[in-house]
C-alpha positions in Angstrom: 157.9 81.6 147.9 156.7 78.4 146.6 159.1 75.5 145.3 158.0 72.6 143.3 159.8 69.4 142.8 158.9 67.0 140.5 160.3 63.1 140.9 159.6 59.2 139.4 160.8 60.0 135.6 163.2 57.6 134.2 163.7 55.1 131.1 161.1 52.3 130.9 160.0 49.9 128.0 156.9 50.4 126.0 154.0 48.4 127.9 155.4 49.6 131.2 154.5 52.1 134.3 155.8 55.3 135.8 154.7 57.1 138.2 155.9 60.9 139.1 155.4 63.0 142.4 154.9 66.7 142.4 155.3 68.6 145.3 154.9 72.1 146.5 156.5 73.6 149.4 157.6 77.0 150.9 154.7 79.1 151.6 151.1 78.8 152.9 150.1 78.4 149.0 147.2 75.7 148.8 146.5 75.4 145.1 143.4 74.6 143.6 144.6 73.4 140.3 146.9 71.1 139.8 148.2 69.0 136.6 150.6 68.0 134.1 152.0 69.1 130.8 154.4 67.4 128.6 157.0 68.5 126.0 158.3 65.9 123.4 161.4 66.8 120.9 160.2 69.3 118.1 157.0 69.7 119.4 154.9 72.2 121.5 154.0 71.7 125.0 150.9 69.3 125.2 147.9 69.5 128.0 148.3 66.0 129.6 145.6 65.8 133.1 144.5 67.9 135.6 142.2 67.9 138.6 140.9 70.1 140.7 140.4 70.7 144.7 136.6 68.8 144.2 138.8 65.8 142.3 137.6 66.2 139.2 140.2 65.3 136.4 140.5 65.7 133.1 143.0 63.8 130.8 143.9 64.3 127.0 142.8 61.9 124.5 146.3 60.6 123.7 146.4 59.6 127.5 142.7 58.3 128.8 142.4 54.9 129.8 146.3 54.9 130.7 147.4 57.6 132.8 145.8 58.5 136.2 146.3 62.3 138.1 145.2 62.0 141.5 146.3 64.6 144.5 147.5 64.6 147.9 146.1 67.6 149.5 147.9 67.3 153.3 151.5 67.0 151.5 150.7 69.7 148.8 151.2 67.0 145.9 149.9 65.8 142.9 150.9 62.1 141.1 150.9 61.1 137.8 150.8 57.1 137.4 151.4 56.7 133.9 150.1 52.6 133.1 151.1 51.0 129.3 153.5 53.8 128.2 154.1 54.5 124.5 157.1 55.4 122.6 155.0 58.6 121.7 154.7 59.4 125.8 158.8 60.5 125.3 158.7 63.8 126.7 159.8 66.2 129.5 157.0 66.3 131.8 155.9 69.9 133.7 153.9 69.6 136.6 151.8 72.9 137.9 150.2 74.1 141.1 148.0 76.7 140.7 145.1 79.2 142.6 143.4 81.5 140.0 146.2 83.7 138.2 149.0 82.4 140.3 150.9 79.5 138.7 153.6 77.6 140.1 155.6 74.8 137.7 157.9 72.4 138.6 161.3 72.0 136.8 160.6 69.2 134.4 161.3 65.5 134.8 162.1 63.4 131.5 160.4 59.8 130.8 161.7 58.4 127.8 160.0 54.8 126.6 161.9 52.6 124.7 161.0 49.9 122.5 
């Protein structure tokens, strides 16, 4: 079966950069889809980028202009450099690998921003 490790979370002052790694191992499993979600304290889990086998990406508004998805396709991974980090980007951060209905998520890596 298909394993997923996520990496590159850690503590880091507001105004700085992070960047985590994602990757899939285990199986033949290619995914189509990957991306990122993020949970903060008291809140629900929150869409954060994706992109797809064509590189298109898609980002939420609470991230564009400051977080970047990109994917390497011969290491079955997927990066998230996150650039001018906000207190309100505190969260454990799910990554995802995906091909139609089957959906693989990593175990969660926490970033926490201080001020």
């Amino acid at each position: 079966q298909v394993q997923v490790v996520e990496s590159g979370g850690g503590l880091v002052q507001a105004g700085g950069s992070l960047r985590l790694s994602c990757a899939a191992s285990g199986s033949i499993f290619r995914a189509h889809a990957m991306g990122w979600y993020r949970q903060a304290p008291g809140k629900q889990r929150e869409f954060v980028a994706s992109i797809t086998s064509g590189d298109i990406t898609t980002y939420a508004d609470s991230v564009k202009g400051r977080f970047t998805i990109s994917r390497d396709n011969a290491k079955n991974t997927v990066y998230l450099q996150m650039n001018s980090l906000k207190l309100e980007d505190t969260a454990v951060y799910y990554c995802y690998q995906g091909r139609g209905s089957l959906v693989y998520w990593g175990q969660g890596t926490q970033v926490t921003v201080s001020s």
